[in-house]
Backbone bond lengths (Angstrom), bond angles and torsions (degrees), N, CA, C in turn:
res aa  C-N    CA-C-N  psi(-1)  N-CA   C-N-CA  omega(-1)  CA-C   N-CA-C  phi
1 X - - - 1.468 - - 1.527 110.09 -
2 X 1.142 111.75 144.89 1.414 118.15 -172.98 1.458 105.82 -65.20
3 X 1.633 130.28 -177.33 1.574 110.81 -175.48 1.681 72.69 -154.41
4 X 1.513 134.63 19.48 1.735 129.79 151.01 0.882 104.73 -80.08
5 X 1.573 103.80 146.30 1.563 122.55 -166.96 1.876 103.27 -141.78
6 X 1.634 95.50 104.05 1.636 85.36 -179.90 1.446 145.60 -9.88
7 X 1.098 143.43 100.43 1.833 111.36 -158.72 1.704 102.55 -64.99
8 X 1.369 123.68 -28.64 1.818 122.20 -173.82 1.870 100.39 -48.02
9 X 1.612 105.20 -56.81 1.419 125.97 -177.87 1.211 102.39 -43.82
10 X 1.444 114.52 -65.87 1.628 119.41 -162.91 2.036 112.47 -68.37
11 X 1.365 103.04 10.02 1.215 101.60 173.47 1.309 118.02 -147.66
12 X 1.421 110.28 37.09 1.566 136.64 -173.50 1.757 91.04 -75.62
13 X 1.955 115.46 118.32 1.420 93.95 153.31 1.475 93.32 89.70
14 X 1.280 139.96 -22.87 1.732 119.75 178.42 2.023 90.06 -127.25
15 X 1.203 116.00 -19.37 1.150 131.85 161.75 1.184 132.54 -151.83
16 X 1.165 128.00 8.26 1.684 119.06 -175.30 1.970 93.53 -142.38
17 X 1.248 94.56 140.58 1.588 102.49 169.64 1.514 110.83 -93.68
18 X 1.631 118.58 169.18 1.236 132.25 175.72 1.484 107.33 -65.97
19 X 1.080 125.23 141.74 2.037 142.63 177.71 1.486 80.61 -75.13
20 X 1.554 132.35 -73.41 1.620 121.69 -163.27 1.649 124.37 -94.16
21 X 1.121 100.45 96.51 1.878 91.76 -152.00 1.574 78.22 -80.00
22 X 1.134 117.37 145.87 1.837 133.09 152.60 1.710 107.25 156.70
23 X 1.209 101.12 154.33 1.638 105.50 160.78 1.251 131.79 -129.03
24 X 1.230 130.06 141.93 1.147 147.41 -175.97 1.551 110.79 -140.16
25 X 1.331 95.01 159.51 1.962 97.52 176.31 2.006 96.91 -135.53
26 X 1.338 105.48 155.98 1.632 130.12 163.35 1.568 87.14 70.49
27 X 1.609 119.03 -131.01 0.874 150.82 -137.16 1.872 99.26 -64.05
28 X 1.397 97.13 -64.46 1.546 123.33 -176.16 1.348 105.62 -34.68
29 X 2.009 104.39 -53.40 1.761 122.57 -159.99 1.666 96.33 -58.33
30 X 0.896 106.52 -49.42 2.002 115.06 -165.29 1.468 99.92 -71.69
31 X 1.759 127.48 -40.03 1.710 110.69 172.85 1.519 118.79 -79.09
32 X 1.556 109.95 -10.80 1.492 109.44 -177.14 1.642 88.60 -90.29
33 X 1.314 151.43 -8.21 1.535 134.13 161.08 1.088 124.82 -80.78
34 X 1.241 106.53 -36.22 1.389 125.28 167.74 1.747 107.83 -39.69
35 X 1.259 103.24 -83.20 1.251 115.48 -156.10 2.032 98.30 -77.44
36 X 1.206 114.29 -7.75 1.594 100.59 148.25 1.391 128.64 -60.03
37 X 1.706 100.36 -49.00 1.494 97.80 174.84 1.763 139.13 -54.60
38 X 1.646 76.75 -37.26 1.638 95.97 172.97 1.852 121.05 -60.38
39 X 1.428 84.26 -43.72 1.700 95.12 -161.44 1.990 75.93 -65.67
40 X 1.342 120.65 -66.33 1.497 115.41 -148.58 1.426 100.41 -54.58
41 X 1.395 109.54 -46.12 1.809 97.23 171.96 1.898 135.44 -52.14
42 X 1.034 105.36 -21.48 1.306 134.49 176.52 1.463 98.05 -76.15
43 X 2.108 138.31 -79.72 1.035 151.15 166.89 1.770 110.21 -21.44
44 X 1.481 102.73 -37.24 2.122 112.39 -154.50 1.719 56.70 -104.73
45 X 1.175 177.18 -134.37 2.005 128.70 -56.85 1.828 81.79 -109.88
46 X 1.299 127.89 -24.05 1.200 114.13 -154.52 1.857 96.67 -84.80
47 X 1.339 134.48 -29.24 0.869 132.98 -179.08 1.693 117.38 -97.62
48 X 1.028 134.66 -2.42 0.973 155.53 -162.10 1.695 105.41 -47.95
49 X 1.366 105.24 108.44 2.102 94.95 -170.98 1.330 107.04 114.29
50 X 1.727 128.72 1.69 1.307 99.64 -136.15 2.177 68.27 -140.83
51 X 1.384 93.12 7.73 1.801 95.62 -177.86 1.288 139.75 62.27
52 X 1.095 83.40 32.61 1.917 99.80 -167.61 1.956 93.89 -68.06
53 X 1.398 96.42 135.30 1.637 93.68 158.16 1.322 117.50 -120.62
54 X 1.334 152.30 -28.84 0.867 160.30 149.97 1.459 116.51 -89.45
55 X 1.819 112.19 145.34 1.576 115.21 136.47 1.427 115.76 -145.75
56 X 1.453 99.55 144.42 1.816 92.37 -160.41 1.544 63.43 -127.27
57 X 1.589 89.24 168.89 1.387 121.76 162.58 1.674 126.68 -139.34
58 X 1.228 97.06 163.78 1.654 93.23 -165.20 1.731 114.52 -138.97
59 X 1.038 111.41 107.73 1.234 95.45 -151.59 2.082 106.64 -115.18
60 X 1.090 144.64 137.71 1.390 143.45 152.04 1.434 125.29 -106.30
61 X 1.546 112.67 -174.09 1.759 89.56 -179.42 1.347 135.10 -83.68
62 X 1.391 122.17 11.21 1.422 139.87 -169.10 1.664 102.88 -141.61
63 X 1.470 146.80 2.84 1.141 136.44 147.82 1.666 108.09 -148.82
64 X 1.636 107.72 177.95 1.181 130.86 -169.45 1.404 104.21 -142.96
65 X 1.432 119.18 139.28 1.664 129.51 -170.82 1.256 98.15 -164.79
66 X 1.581 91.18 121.03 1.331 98.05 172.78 1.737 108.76 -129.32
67 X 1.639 90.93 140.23 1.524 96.50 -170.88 1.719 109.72 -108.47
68 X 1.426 95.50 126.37 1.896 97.94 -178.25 1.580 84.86 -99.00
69 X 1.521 103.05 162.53 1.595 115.64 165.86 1.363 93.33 -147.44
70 X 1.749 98.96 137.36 1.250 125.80 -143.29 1.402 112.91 -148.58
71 X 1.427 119.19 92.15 1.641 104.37 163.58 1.459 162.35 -3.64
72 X 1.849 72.59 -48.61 1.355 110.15 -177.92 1.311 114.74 -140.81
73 X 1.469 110.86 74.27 1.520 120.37 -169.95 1.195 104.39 -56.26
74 X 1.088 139.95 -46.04 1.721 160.37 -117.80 2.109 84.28 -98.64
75 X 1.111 111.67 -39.02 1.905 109.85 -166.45 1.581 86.90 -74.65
76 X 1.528 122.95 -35.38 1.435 113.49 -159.38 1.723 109.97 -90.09
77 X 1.095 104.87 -43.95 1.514 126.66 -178.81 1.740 103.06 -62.80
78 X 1.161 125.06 -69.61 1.722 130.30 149.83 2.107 79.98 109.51
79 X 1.429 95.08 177.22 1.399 111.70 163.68 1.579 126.39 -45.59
80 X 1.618 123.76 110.78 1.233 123.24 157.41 2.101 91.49 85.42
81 X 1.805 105.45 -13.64 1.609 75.98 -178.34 1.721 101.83 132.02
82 X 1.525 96.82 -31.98 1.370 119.61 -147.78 1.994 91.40 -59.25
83 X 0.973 92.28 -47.01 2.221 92.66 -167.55 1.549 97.19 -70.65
84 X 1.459 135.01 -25.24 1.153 112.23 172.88 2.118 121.66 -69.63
85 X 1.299 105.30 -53.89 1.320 109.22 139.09 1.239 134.59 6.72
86 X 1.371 119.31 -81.05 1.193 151.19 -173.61 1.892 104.68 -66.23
87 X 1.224 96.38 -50.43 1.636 118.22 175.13 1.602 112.18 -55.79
88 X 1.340 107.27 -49.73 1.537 138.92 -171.94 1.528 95.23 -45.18
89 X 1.425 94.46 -90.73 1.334 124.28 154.47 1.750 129.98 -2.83
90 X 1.618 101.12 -66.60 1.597 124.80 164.56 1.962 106.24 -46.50
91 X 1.402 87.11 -70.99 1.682 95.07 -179.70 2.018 108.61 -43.29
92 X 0.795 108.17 -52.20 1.499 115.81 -166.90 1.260 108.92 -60.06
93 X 1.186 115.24 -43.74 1.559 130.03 163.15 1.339 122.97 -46.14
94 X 1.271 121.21 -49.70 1.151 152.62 -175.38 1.446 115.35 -78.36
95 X 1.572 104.14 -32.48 1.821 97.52 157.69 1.334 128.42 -106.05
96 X 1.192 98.24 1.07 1.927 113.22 163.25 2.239 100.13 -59.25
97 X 1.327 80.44 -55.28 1.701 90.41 -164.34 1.387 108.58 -68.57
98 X 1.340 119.61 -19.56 1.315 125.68 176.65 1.812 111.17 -77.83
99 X 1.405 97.86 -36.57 1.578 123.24 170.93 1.612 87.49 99.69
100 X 1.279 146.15 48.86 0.932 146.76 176.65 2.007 115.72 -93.10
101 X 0.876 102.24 115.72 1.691 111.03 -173.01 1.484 103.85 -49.11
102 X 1.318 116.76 124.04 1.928 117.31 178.41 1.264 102.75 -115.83
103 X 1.693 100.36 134.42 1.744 99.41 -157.35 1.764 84.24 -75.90
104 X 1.818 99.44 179.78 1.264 110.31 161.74 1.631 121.53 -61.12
105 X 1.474 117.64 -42.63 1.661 117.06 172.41 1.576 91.29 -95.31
106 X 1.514 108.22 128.40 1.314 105.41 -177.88 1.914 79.44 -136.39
107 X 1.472 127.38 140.18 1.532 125.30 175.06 1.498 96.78 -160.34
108 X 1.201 95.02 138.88 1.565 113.98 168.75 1.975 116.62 -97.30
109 X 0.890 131.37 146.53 1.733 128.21 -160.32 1.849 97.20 -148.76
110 X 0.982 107.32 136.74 1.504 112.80 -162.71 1.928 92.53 -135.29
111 X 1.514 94.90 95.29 1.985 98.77 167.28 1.316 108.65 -107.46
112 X 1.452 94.90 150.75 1.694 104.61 -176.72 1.655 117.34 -91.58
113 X 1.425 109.81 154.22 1.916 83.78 -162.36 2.098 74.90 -105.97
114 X 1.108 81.97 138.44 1.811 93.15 -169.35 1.858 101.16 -80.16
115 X 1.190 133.69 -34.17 1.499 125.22 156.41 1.425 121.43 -99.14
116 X 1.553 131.71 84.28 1.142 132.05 173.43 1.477 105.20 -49.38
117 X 1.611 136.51 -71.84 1.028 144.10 171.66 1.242 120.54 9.41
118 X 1.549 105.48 -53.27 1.817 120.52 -166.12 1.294 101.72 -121.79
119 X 1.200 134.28 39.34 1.475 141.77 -163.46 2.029 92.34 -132.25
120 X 1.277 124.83 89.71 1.337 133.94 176.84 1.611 112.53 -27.27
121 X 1.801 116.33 -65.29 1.200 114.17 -173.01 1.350 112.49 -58.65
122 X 1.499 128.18 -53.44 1.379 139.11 -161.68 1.920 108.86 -64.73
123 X 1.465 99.58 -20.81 1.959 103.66 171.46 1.135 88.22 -86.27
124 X 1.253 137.46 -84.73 1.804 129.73 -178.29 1.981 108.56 -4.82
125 X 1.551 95.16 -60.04 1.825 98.11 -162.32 1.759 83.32 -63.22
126 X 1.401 148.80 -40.05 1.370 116.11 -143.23 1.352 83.90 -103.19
127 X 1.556 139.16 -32.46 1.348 112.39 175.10 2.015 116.89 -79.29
128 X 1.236 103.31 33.18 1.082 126.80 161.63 1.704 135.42 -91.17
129 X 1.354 79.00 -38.19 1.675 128.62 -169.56 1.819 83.27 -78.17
130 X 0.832 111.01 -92.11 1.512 128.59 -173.86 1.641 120.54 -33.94
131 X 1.044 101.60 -54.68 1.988 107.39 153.03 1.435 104.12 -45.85
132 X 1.401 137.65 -79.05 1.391 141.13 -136.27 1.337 87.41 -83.60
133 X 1.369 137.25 -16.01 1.690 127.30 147.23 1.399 124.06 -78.52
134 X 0.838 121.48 24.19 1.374 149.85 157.14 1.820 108.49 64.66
135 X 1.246 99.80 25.30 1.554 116.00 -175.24 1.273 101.70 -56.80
136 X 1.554 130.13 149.81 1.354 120.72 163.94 1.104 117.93 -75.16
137 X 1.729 116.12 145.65 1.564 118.27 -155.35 1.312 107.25 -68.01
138 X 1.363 134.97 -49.89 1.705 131.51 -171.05 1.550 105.04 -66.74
139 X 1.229 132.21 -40.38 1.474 106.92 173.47 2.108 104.45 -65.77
140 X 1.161 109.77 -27.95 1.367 109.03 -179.91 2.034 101.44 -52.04
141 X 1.402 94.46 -72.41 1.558 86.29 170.54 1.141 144.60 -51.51
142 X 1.297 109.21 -26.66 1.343 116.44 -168.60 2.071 112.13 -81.39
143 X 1.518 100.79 -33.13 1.328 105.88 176.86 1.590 113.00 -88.26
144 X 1.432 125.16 -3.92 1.212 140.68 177.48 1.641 95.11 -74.22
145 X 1.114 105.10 -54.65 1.707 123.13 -172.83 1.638 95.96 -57.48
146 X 0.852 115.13 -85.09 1.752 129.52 175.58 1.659 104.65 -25.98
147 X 1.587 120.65 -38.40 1.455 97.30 -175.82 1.392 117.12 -101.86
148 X 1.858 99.30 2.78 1.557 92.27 -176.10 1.558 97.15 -96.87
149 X 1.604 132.40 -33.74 1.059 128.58 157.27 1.814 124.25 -27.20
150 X 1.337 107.67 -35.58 1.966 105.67 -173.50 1.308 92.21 -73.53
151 X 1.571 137.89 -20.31 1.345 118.68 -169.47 1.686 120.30 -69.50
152 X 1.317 114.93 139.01 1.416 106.20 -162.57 1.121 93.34 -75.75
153 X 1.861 142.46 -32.21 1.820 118.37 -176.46 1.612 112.12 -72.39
154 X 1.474 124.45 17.49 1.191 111.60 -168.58 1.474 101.62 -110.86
155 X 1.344 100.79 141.53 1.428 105.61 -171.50 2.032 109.83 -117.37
156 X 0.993 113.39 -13.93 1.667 146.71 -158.86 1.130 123.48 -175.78
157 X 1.935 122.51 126.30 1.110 102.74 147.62 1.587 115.89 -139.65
158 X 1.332 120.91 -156.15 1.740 105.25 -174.83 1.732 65.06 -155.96
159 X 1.465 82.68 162.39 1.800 116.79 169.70 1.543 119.90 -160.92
160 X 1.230 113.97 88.85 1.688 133.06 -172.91 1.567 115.07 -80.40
161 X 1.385 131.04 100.66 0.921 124.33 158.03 1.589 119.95 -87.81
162 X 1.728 118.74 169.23 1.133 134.97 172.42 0.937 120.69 -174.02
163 X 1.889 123.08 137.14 1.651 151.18 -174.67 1.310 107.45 106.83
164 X 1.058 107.09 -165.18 1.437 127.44 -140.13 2.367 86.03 -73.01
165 X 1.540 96.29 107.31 1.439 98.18 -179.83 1.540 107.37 -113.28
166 X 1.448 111.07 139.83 0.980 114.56 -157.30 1.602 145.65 46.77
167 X 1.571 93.09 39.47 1.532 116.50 -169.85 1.369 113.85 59.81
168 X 1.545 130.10 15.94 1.724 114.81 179.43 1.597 89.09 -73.16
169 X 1.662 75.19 173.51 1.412 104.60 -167.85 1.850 122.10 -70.99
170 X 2.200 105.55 -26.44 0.914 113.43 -176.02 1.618 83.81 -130.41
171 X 1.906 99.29 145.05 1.381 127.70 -166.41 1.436 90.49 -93.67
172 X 1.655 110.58 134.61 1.293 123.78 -168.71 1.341 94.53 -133.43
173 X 1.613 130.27 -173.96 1.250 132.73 178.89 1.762 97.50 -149.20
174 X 1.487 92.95 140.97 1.818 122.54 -162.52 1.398 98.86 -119.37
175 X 1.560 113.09 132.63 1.222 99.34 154.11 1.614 95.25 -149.84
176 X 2.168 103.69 171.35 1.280 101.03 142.87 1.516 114.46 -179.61
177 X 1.030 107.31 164.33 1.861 110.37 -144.64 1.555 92.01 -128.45
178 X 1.347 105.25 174.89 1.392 114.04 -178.58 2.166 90.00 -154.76
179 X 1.271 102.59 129.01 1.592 72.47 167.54 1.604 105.29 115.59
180 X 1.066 129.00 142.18 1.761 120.88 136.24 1.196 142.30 -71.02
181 X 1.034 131.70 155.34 1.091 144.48 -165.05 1.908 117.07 -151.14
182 X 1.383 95.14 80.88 1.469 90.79 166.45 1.528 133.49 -103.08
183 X 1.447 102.58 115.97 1.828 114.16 -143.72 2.199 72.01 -86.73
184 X 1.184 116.45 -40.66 1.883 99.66 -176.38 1.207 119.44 -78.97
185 X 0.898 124.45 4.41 1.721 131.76 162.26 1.642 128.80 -70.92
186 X 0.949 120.40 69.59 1.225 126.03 -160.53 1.713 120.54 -26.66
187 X 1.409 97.80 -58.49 0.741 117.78 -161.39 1.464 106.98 -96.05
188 X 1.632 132.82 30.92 1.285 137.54 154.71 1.759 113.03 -112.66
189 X 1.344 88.82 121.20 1.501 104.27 -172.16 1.335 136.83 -68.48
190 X 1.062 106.62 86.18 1.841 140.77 -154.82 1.477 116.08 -78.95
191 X 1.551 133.15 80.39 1.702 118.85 -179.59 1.247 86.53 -66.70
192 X 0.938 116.37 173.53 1.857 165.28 169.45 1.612 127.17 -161.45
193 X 1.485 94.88 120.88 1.681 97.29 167.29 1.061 101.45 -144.33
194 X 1.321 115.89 163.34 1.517 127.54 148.81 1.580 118.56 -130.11
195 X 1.760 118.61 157.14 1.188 114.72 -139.95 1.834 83.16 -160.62
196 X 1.585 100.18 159.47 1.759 107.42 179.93 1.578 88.41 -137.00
197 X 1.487 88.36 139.20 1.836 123.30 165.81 1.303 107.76 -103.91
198 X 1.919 113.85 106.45 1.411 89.28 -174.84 1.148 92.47 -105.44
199 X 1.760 121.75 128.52 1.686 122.59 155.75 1.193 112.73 -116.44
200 X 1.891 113.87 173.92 1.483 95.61 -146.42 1.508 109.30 -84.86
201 X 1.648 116.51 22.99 1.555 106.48 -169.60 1.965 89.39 -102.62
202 X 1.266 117.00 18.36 1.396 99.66 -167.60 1.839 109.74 133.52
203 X 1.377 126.99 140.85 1.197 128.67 159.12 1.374 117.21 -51.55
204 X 1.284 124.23 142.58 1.424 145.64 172.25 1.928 106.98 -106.82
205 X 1.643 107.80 101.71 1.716 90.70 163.10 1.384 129.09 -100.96
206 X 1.787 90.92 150.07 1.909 91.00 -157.67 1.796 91.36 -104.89
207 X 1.206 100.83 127.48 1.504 103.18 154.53 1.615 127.42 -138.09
208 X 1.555 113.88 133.73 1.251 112.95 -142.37 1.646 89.15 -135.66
209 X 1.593 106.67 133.30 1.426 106.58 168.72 1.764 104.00 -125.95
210 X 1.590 94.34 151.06 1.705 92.07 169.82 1.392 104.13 -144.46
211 X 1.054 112.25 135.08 2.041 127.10 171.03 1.326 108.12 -96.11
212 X 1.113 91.68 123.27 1.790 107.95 174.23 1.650 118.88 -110.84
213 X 1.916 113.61 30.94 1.222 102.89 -167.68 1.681 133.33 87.46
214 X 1.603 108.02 166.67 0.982 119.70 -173.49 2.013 111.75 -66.74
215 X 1.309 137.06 89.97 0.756 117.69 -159.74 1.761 129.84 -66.98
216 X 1.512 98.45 -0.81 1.503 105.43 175.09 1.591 112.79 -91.97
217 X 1.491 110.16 -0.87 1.582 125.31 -160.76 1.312 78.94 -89.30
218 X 1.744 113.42 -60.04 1.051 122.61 167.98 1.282 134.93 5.38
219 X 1.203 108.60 -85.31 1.652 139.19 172.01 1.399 123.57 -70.61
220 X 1.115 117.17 -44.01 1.865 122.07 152.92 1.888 119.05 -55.31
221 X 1.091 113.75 -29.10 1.324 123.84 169.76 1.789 97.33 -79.65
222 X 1.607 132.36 -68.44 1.462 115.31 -167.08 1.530 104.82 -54.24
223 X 1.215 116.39 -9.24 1.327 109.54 -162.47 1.171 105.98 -97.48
């Protein structure tokens, strides 16, 4: 058995909140997971490009809200309102066909994550970005590294690639970090994501960590 332990998981509750806040018990608990997974799988291919790093949802017994956070609110939200709408709309559709129950308050909410830089998933999507432009991967990493490094909350980061890089024939794994990174420290505030480059010789996986410090140093310093 493996003995890695998510870093999001390992800091559920002393720093990180739940993606599906609501409760339910028996029957309810298993269709309200269900249909998270679905809806978020549906949200991650339908938005795909558009920098989403998060979507949580929030659910009570008379509505449903789900909140994306987004870099780039402005690609999702669209003119006057109009692409959220449209999105709204998409989703609702999409859980009819699933046969998924749509509460009476059903709203979609689009927040902007104010430091992309130091935000794990959103470096994943652009050194994502950067493969499927067929850039060569180490300048891809290496300037990925360089811009998440200028951020002043960043204290460490790592950027793990793997498969077939630079079209060889056998899939190898790249990495390189600048920084520490202590994944057993509880209490140092650790993104993690992972992310796929699909080009046409094969998927590329991206995994990206960033440390932002002592998070109680953290908080005694805003304070």
């Amino acid at each position: 058995m493996s003995k890695n332990v998510h870093p999001y998981a390992h800091r559920l509750v002393n720093l990180r909140g739940w993606k599906s806040q609501w409760f339910a018990k028996g029957q309810k608990y298993r269709d309200y997971l269900k249909n998270d997974v679905l809806i978020r799988e549906f949200l991650e291919k339908k938005l795909r490009g558009k920098y989403v790093g998060d979507i949580e949802f929030k659910r009570d017994q008379k509505s449903t809200k789900i909140v994306i956070h987004s870099s780039r609110p402005g690609f999702i939200i669209g003119k006057s309102g109009e692409g959220i709408a449209d999105l709204t709309k998409a989703v609702i559709k999409e859980m009819k066909r699933k046969k998924i129950a749509v509460a009476p308050d059903f709203s979609i909410d689009v927040v902007e994550i104010k430091n992309p830089d130091a935000h794990a998933m959103i470096v994943a999507q652009q050194v994502a970005e950067g493969l499927e432009r067929r850039l060569p991967f180490r300048r891809v990493m290496k300037q990925m590294l360089d811009k998440v490094m200028q951020s002043r909350d960043v204290k460490g980061a790592k950027i793990v690639l793997g498969g077939r890089l630079g079209g060889n024939e056998m899939a190898r794994r790249e990495e390189v970090k600048r920084g520490g990174i202590p994944l057993q420290f509880i209490r140092g505030d650790v993104d993690y994501a992972s992310y796929r480059a699909n080009l046409p010789y094969g998927v590329i996986g991206i995994k990206v960590w960033i440390y932002k410090g002592d998070s109680l140093e953290n908080k005694q310093n805003k304070s």
